[in-house]
Wavefront OBJ file of the C-alpha trace (Angstrom):
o trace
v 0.000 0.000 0.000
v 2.786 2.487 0.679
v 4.518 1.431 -1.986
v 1.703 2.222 -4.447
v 1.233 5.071 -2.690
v 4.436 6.180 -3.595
v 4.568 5.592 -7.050
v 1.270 8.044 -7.208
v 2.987 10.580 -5.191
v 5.929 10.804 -7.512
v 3.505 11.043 -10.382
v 1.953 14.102 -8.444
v -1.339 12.238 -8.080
v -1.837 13.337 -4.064
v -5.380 12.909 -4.139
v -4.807 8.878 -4.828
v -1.883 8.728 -2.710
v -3.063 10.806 0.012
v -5.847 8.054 1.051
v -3.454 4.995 0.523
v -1.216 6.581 3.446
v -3.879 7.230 5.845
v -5.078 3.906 5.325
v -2.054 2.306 5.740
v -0.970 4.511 9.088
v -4.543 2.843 10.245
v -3.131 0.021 9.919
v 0.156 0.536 11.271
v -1.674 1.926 14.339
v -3.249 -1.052 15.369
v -0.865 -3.596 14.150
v 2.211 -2.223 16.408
v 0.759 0.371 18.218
v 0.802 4.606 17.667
v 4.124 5.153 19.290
v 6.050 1.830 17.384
v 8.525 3.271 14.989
v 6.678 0.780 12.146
v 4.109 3.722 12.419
v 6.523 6.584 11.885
v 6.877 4.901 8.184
v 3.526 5.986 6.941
v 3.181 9.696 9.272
v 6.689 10.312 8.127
v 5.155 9.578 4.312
v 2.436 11.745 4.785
v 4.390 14.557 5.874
v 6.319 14.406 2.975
v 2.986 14.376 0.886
v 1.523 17.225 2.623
v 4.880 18.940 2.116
v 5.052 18.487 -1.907
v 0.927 19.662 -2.330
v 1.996 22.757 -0.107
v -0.202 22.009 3.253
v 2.547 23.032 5.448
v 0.749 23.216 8.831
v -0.167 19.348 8.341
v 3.769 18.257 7.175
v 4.918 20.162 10.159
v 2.360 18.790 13.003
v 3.385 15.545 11.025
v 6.802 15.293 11.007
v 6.695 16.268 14.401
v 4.758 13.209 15.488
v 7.482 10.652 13.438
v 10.047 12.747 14.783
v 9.147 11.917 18.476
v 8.930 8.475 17.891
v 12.082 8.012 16.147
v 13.848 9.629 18.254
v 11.917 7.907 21.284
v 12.420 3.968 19.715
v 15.810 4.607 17.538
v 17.624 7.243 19.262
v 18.743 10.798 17.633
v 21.333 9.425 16.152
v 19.341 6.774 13.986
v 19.638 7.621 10.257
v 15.201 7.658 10.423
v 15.664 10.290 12.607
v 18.123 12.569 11.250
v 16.372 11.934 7.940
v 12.972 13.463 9.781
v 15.090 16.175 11.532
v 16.210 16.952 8.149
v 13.377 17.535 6.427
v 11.925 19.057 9.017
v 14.094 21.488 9.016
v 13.767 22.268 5.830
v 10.085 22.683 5.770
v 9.910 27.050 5.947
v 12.430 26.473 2.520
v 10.304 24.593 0.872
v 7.477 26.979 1.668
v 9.533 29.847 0.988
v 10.117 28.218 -2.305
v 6.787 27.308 -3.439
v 5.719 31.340 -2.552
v 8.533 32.490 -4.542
v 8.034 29.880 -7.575
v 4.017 29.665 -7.722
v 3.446 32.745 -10.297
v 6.453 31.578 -12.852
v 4.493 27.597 -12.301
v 1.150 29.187 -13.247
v 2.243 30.406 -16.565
v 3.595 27.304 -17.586
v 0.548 25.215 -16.729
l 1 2 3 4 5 6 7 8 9 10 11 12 13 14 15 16 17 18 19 20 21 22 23 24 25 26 27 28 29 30 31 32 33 34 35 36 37 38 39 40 41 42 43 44 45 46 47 48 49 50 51 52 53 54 55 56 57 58 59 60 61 62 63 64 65 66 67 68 69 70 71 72 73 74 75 76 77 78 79 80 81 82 83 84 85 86 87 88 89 90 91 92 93 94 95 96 97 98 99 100 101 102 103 104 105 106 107 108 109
């Protein structure tokens, strides 16, 4: 399911995607649990849909919630959770970006 959900994102289709990753986070949740870091997979996912489709306040409150449990199940060293860190981080770029770039996308669409 993620993996589809993948394949969509990459193709920009976020509206298919976008349901695949809730459903599998669902799943995730009450297989291991909403703090096992097999459930960061999908929220960390999501985040980075949200991010790409430009609903910031989502990706952040998102990333937030993988980065807590990465850091609480693999440390702050783990490569998950630098990877999170990371991108969250880079989050007000990406918005800054997308403000900056969104009137030169429009003409070319």
């Amino acid at each position: 399911m993620i993996g589809l959900a993948k394949a969509l994102s990459k193709k920009r289709d976020y509206n298919s995607a976008e349901p695949l990753y809730r459903r599998a986070l669902t799943i995730y949740q009450s297989l291991f649990g909403k703090s096992n870091d097999n459930t960061a997979i999908p929220l960390y996912h999501l985040a980075n849909l949200c991010r790409d489709k430009g609903d910031y306040d989502n990706a952040y409150q998102l990333y937030h919630q993988a980065l807590a449990i990465f850091e609480l199940k693999l440390g702050s060293d783990d490569p998950s959770t630098l990877q999170v860190r990371t991108d969250l981080k880079n989050l007000p770029l990406a918005f800054k970006i997308r403000r900056l770039f969104k009137p030169i996308i429009q003409l070319f669409k």
